[in-house]
C-alpha positions as CSV (number, residue, x, y, z in Angstrom):
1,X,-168.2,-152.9,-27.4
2,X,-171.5,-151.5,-29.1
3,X,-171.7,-148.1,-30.8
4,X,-173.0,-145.4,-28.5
5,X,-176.3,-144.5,-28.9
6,X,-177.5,-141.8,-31.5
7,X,-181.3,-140.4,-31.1
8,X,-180.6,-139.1,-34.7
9,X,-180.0,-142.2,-36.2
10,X,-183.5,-143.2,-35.0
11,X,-185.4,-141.1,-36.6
12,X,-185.5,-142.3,-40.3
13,X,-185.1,-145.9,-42.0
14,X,-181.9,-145.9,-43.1
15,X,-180.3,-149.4,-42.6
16,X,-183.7,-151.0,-41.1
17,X,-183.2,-154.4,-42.4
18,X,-186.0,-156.7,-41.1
19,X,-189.9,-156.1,-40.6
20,X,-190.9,-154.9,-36.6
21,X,-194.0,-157.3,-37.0
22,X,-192.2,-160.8,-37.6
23,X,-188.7,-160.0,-38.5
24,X,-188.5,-161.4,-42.3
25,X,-185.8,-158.9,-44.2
26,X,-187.7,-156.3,-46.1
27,X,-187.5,-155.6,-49.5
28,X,-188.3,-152.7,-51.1
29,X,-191.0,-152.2,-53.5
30,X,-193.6,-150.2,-55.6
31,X,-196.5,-149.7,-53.5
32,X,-199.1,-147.0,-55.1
33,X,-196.5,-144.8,-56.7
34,X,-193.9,-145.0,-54.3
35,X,-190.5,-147.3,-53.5
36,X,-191.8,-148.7,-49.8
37,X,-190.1,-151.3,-47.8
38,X,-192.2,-154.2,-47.6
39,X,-192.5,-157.6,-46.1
40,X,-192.7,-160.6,-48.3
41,X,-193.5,-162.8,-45.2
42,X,-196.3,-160.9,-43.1
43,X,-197.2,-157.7,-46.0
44,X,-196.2,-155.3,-43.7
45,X,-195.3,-151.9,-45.2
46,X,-192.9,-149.3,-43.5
47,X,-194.5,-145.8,-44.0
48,X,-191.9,-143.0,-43.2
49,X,-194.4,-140.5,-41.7
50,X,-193.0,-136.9,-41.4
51,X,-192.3,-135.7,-38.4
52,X,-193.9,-132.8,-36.9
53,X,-191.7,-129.8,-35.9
54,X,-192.6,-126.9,-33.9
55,X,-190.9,-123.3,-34.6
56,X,-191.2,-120.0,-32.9
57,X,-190.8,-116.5,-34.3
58,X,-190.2,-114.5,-30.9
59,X,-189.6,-110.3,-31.7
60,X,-188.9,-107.6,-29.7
61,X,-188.3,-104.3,-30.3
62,X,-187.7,-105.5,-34.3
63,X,-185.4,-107.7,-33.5
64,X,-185.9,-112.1,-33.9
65,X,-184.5,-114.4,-31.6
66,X,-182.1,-117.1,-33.0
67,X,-180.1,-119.7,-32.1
68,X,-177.2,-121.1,-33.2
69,X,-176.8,-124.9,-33.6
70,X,-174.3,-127.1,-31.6
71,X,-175.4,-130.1,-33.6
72,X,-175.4,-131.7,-37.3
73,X,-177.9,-131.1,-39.2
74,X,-176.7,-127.2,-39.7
75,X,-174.1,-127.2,-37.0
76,X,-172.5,-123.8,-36.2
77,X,-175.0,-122.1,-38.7
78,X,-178.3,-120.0,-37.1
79,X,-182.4,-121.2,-36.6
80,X,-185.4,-120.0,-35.6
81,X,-185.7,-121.9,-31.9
82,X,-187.4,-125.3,-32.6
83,X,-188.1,-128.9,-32.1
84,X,-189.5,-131.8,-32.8
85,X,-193.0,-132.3,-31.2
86,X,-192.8,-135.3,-28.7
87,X,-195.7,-137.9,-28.6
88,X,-199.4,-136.5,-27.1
89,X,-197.7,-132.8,-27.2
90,X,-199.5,-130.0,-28.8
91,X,-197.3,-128.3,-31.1
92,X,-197.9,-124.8,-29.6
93,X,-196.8,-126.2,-26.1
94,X,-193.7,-127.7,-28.0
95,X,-192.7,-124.3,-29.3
96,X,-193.0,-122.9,-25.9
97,X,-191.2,-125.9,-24.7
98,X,-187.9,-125.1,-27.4
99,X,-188.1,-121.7,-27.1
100,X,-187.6,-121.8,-23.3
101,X,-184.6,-125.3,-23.6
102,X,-182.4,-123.3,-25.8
103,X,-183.3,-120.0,-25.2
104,X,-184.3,-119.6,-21.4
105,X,-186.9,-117.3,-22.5
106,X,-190.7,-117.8,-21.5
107,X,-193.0,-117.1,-24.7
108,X,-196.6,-116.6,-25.0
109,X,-197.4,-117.9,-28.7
110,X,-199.2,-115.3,-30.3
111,X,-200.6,-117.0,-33.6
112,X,-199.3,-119.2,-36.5
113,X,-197.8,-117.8,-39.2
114,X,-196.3,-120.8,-41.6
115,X,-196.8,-124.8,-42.0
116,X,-195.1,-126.8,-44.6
117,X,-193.3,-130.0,-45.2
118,X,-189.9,-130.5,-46.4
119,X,-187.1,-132.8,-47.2
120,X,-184.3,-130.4,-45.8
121,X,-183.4,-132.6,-42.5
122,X,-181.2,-135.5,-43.6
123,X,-182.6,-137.6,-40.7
124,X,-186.6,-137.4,-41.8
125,X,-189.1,-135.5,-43.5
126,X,-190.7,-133.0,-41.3
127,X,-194.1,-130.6,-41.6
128,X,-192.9,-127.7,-39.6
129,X,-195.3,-125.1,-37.7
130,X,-194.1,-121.6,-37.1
131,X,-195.7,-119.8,-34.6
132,X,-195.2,-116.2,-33.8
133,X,-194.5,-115.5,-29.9
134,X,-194.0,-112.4,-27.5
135,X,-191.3,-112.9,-24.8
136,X,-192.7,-113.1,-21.3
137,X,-189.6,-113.5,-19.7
138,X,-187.0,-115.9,-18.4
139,X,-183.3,-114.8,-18.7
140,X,-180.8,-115.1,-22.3
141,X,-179.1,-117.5,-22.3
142,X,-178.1,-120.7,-24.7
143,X,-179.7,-124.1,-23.3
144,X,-179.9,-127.9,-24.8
145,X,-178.5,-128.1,-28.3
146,X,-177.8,-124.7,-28.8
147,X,-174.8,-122.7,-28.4
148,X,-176.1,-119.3,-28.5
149,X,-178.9,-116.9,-28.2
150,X,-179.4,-113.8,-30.0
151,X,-181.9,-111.0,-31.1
152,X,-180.5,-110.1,-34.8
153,X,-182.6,-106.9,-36.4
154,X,-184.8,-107.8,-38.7
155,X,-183.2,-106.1,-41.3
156,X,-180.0,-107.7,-40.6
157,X,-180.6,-111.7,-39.9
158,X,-177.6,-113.5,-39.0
159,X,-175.4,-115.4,-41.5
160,X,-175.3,-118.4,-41.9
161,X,-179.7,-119.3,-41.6
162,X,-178.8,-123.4,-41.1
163,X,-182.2,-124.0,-42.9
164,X,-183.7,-122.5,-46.3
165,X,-186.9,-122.4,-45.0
166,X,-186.5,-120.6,-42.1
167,X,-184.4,-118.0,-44.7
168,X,-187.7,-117.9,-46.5
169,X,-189.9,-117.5,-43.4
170,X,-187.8,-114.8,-42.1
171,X,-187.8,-112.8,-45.2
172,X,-191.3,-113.0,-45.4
173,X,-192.3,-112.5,-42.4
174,X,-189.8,-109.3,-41.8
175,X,-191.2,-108.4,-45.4
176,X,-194.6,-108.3,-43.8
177,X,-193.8,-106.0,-40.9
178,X,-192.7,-103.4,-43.1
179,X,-195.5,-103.3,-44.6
180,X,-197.3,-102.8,-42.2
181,X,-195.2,-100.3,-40.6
């Protein structure tokens, strides 16, 4: 019988063995300052590309939607709704897209407010967008991978944040509003 399946597991290049061009095993070398697997028969290289993640800040009445994870990495602990952005899809679309999976809230993304790239997911490097969103409607209530919904004030984020960088975000961003408040 053959393991089931894991989307995870596809997403980085732990245990790829052989090259996708002509199958030789790879080997891992130097290649302009950093350890690449390589192919000694065809000189292919394996770049791990980040991959994009789309994330939505969605307030009302000073409150920011979360969600809390059903899955690894950061199960049980809380996130800004978000996802990875699928092939040909714009990244604001995707954060519409999330918001409305695991949420079941319609959002109308109001600008960006972050970018930046980060080791943090075990499974790949990602650059992750934030956008910031106004609810348009749709009903509360948790979808996809996660296994709740919730407005937490600003000044009172939920505990555990799954992801150091949506910690920071949050504080900066709640920072910001009372400012300019």
């Amino acid at each position: 019988m053959s393991a089931p399946y894991d989307i995870d597991a596809q997403a980085n290049y732990k245990g790829l063995r052989f090259c996708p061009r002509c199958a030789t095993e790879l080997e891992e070398r130097e290649i302009r300052g950093h350890r690449r697997l390589t192919c000694p028969g065809c000189s292919y290289i394996f770049y791990l590309s980040p991959a994009a993640v789309a994330c939505v800040i969605a307030e009302q009445e000073g409150r920011i939607l979360f969600v809390l994870r059903k899955y690894e990495p950061g199960k049980g602990k809380w996130c800004l709704p978000a996802g990875f952005v699928e092939t040909g899809e714009q990244p604001g679309e995707c954060a519409v897209r999330e918001t409305k999976e695991e949420t079941g809230l319609d959002v109308s993304i109001t600008g960006i407010y972050d970018a930046w790239a980060t080791d943090e997911d075990p499974r790949t490097p990602v650059i992750s967008m934030v956008f910031t969103a106004r609810v348009t409607g749709g009903d509360l209530v948790a979808g996809d991978d996660a296994e709740e919904a919730l407005f937490f004030d600003m000044d009172d984020p939920p505990d555990p944040i799954a992801f150091e960088d949506h910690r920071r975000v949050v504080r900066r961003y709640t920072e910001e509003r009372r400012q300019r408040s």
